[in-house]
N, C-alpha and C positions, 0 to 999 in steps of 0.2 A: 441451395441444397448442398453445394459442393465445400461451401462455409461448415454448414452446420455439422459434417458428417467429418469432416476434420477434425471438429472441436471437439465429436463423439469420443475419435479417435485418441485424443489426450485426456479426456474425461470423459469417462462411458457414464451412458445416460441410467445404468441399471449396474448396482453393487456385484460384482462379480459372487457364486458361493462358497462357501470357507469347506475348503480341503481339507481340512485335517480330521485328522482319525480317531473315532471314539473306542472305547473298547466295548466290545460288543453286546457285553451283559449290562454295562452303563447304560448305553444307547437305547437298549429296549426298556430297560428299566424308567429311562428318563420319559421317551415318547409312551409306553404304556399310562404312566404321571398326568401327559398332557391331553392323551384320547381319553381318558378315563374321566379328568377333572372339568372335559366337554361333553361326553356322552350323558354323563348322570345327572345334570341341568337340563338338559337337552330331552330326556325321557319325562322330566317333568313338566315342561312347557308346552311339549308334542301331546301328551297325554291330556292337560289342562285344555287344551284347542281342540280335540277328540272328542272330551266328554260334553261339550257345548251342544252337537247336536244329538248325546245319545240321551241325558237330560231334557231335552225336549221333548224326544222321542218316548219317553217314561211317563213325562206329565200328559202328552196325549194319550197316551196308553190308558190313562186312568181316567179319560174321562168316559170313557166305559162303553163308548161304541166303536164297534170292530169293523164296519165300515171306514168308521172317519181312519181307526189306527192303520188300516191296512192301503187306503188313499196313504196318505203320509210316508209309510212303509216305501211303497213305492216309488213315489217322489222322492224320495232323499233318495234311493234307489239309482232313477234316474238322472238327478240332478249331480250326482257324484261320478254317474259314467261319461254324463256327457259334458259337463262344467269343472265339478272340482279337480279329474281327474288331469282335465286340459290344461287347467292353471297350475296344479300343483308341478306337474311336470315339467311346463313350460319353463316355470320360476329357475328351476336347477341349473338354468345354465348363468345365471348369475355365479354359481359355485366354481364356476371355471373361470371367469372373467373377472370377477372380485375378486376371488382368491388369488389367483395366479398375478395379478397386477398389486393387491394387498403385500403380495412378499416380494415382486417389484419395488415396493415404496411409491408408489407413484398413486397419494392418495387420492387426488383430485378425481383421475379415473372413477374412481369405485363411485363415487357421489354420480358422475356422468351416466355409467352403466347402468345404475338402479334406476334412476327417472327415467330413463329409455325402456328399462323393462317394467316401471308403472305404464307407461305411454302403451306399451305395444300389447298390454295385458290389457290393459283397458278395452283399447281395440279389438282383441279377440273376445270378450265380455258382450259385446254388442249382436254378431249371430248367435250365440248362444243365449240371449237371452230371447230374440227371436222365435227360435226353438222351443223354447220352456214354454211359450206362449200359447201354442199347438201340442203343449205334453198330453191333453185327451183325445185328441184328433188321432195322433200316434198308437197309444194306447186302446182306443179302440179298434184301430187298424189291425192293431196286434190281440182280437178279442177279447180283451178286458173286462170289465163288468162295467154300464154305465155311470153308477152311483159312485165305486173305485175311483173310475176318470176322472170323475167333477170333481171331487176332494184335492187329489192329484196333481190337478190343473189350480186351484184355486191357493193350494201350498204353493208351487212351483214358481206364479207369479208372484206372488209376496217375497217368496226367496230371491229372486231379482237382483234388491240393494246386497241381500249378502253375498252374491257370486261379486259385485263392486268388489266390496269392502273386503271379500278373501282374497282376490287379485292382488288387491296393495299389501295389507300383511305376510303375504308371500314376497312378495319382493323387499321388505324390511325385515322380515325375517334371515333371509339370506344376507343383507347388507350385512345384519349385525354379528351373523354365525359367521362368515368370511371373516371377519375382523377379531373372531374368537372373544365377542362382547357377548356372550348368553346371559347374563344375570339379569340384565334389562328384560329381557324373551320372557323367562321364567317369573318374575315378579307381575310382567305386565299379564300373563296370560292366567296366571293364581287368581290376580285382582280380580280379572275379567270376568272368570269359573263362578266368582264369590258374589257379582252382580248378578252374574246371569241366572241363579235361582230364582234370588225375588222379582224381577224382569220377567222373567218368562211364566212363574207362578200370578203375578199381579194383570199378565198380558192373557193369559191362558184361562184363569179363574175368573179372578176380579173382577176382570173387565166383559168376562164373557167370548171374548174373541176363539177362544177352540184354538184349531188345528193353524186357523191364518193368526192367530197370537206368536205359539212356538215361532212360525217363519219369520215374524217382526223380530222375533225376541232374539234369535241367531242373528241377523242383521244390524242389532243394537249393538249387540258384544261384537261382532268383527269392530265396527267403526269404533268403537272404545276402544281397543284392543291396538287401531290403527292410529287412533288419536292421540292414546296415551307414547307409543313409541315415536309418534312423529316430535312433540315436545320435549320427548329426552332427545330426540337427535338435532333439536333444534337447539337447547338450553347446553348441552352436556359439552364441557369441553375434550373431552375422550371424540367427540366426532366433529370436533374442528375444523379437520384437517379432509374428511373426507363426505362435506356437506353435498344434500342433494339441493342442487340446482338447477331450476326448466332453464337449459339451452340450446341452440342450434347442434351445437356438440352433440350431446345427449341425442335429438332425434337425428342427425345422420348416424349416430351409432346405430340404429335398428336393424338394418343389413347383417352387421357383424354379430348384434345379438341373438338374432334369426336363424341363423349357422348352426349356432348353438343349441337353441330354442324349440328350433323342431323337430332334431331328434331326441332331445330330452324329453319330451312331449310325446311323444310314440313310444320311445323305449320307456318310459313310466305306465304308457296308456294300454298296450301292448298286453303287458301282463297284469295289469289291474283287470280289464275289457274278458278275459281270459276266463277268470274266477265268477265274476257275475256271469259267463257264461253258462258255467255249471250249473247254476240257482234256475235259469231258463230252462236248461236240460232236463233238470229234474223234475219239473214238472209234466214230461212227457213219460215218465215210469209208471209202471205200476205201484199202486197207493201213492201216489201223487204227494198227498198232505204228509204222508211218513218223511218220507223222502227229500224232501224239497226241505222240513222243518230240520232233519240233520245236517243236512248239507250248510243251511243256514247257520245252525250253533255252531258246526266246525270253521263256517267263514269267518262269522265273530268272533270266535275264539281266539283262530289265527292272527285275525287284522288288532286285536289287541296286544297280540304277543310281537307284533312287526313295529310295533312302536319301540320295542328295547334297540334290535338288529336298524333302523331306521335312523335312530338318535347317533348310535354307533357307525352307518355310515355317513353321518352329514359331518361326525368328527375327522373321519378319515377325509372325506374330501377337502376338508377346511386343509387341516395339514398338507395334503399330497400338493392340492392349487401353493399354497403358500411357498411349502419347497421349490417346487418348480418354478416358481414365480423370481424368489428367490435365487434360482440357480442352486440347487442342491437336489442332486437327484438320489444321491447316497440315498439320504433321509428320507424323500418321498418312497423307495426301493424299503426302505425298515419297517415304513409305515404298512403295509402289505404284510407283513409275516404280527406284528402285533394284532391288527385289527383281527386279523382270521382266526391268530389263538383267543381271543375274546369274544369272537361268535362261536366256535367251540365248545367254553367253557358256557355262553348262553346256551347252548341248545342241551348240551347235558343238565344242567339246572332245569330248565322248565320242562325239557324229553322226563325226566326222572320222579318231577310232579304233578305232569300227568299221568303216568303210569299206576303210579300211589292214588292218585285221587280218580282213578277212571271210572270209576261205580258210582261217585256222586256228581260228577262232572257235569253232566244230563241234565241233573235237578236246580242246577243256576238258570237255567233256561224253561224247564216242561218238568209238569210233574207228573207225566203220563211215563207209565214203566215202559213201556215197548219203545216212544224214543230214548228215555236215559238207556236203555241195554243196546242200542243200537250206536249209540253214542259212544260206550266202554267199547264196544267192536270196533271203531274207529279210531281209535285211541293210538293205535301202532300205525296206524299212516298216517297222523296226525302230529305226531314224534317226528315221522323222515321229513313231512312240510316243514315243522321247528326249524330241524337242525339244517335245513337247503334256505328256508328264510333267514335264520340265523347268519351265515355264511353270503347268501346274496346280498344282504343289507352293507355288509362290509366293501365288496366286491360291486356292490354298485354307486357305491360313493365313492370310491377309486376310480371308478371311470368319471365320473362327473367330474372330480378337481383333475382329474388328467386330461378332460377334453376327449372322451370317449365315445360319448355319445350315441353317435352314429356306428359306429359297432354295435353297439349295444343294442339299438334300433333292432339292426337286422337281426343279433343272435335274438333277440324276441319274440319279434316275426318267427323266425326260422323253428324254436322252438317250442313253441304254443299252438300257434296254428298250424304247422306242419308235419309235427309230433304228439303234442301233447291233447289237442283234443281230438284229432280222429281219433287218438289210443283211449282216448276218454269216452268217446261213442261206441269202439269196438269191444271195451272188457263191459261198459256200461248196460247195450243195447243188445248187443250179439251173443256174448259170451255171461250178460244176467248176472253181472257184481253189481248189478242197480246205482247205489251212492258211493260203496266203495270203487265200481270200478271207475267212477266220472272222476270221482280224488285221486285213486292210483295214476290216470290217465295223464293227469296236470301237474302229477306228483315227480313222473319221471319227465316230463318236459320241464321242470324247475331245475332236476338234479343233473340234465343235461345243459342245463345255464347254466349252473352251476359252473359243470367243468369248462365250458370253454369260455367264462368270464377268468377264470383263475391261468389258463393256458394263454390266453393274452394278456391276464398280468404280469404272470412268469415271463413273459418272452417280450417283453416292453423294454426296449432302448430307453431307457430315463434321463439320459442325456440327451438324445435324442428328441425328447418330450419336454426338456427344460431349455434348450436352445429355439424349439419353435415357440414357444411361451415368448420368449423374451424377444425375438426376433417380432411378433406379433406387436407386440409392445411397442419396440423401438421403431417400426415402421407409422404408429399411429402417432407416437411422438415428434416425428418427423413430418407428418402430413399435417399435424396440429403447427405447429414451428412454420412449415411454408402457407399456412391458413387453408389450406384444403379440407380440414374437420373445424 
């Protein structure tokens, strides 16, 4: 040890970061350049992986029973509270640990990390699918309609191999976004959009299969989707250098990745778990079906507009991990003030297109007038959701490539459930803003994330944050070196 830590000392194991000074309107000019020429690939891959299950979700629609559509409805419902949201969030702490070790240079890691986060996603894949197995048992627990359930239950198991196959595309997906390789994401995930039509049409009709078709036919497209990236990372010499390989390394990394992993998983699940809660709530109002169907088109609406602010924080992350990984906190510190004028400039653009389009807005969804007019009423809190999603998405990928997490965790906790939906019950229930006030309720517990995600990014030692990076580093390097990993 005492050898080794010598020879650190004459040749350090991680490039020190370059000091020198840009000028300031360069500097933004340059990194706006680099979050911008990731974000915009980045909304089209995210988007492409999106439309997979609302596709599905259209061709059951059309096979003209509202039974089977609304089984289904629900299941995906479900399967996204209690699965996708697990995995997706879990995945993000690769965004810290690829990242931050990518601008270390120390490529061999990034290959290690990711097969340990295949390995431990997988693992978590297992009681959850469990779970899905009992998705009617649950649901009628939860007074359901029987017929709803069976649907339900009979989707939820078929979707099985796709909770698999979305675990591992989550964890290559990250490989590749850490490494700032989006093009491969984007192509693979086009391709995949462009099967999965006649797949799920051929599974859905053709073949007769309904509702358990679509669930095969999402299942197909992940492992395409996983297959296709696994061959460029196998072929590609762009990933040479940072191959995944099953090794011992890899799974005692699990501990370290778990650190990570589980508050990225809470702080994702946190506020996702939050919004479907309102969908729940509303169904305890008066006019039920009013109510419940607005609250719906405003969730969808939202959750499409969160794929811009989304793409834009996985850029920010990429760069913050990178810098800091790198030893440059300067830069990770720039990155913060670019991303946040670019959620900004999103939330005025699309605040400013719904406003304009608030009367027809409705009829993308119902052609029943009392919801579209109901619809236009929600319009203006609809705008404050934009511009707080707009700004979180920045702000929560800053924590992620910073190793945040766990902050982040609790201010979600803290402000969802301890703010945002009593306030949701009280304007909703007591005070009789029905839909609006379960939205105003969740609205100000966002814009209270809001501020104090921004008040600990202001107030973050980057130095600080880029010495423990590398300190993390060097000590696995060192454990690696005496054969301990």
């Amino acid at each position: 040890m005492r050898e080794m830590m010598g020879k650190e000392e004459a040749t350090p194991l991680l490039s020190e970061g370059n000091d020198g000074v840009e000028p300031l309107e360069d500097a933004f000019c340059v990194e706006l350049k680099r979050v911008g020429s990731m974000a915009a690939p980045m909304v089209a891959a995210t988007m492409s992986q999106y439309l997979l299950q609302v596709l599905s979700l259209m061709m059951v629609g059309h096979l003209g029973v509202l039974v089977t559509f609304s089984g289904v409805a629900i299941a995906t419902s479900f399967a996204e509270v209690t699965g996708i949201c697990v995995v997706m969030g879990m995945a993000g702490a690769l965004e810290t640990l690829c990242g931050q070790t990518y601008g270390a240079e120390e490529f061999r890691e990034i290959g290690n990390y990711t097969c340990c986060a295949i390995v431990t996603l997988l693992l978590v894949c297992l009681p959850i699918s469990l779970l899905w197995i009992f998705v009617d048992k649950i649901l009628l627990l939860f007074g359901q309609d029987p017929e709803i359930s069976h649907v339900a239950h009979e989707y939820c198991i078929c979707f099985i191999p796709a909770l698999y196959g979305f675990a591992v595309l989550q964890c290559q997906i990250r490989y590749f976004q850490t490494q700032s390789m989006i093009f491969p994401l984007v192509f693979s995930s086009i391709a995949v959009l462009c099967l999965h039509v006649p797949i799920c049409w051929g599974l859905v009709y053709k073949l007769g299969l309904g509702h358990v078709g679509a669930a095969f036919a999402i299942a197909i497209s992940y492992w395409l989707n996983v297959i296709g990236l696994g061959i460029y990372m196998k072929y590609s010499p762009a990933c040479e250098k940072t191959k995944i390989v099953f090794s011992i390394n890899a799974l005692l990394s699990i501990p370290e990745f778990c650190q990570f992993a589980i508050p990225s998983g809470l702080m994702f699940c946190f506020e996702m778990w939050s919004f479907e809660l309102l969908t729940l709530l509303a169904g305890l109002l008066p006019n039920p079906q009013l109510q419940t169907s607005v609250l719906s088109i405003c969730l969808n609406t939202t959750t499409l507009h969160y794929i811009i602010p989304c793409a834009i924080g996985a850029s920010a992350s990429t760069r913050v991990s990178n810098e800091l990984g790198a030893r440059n906190p300067g830069a990770a510190q720039g990155i913060f003030r670019v991303v946040v004028i670019l959620g900004i400039v999103d939330a005025v653009i699309v605040s400013i297109l719904f406003v304009c389009c608030r009367h027809i807005l409705g009829y993308a969804y119902s052609n029943d007038k009392e919801v579209v007019d109901y619809v236009a009423d929600m319009v203006p809190i609809l705008c404050g959701t934009v511009t707080a999603d707009s700004l979180l998405g920045a702000l929560s990928g800053i924590a992620r490539g910073g190793g945040f997490q766990q902050i982040g965790a609790y201010v979600n906790l803290g402000v969802y459930y301890l703010v945002g939906v009593p306030l949701a019950f009280i304007l909703g229930f007591i005070l009789h803003f029905n839909a609006k006030g379960l939205w105003m309720g969740i609205l100000i517990g966002s814009v209270l994330q809001v501020i104090i995600l921004a008040v600990v990014t202001v107030l973050t030692d980057w130095q600080k944050e880029a010495n423990k990076a590398r300190e993390r580093i060097v000590e696995k390097l060192i454990k690696a070196h005496n054969g301990l990993v």
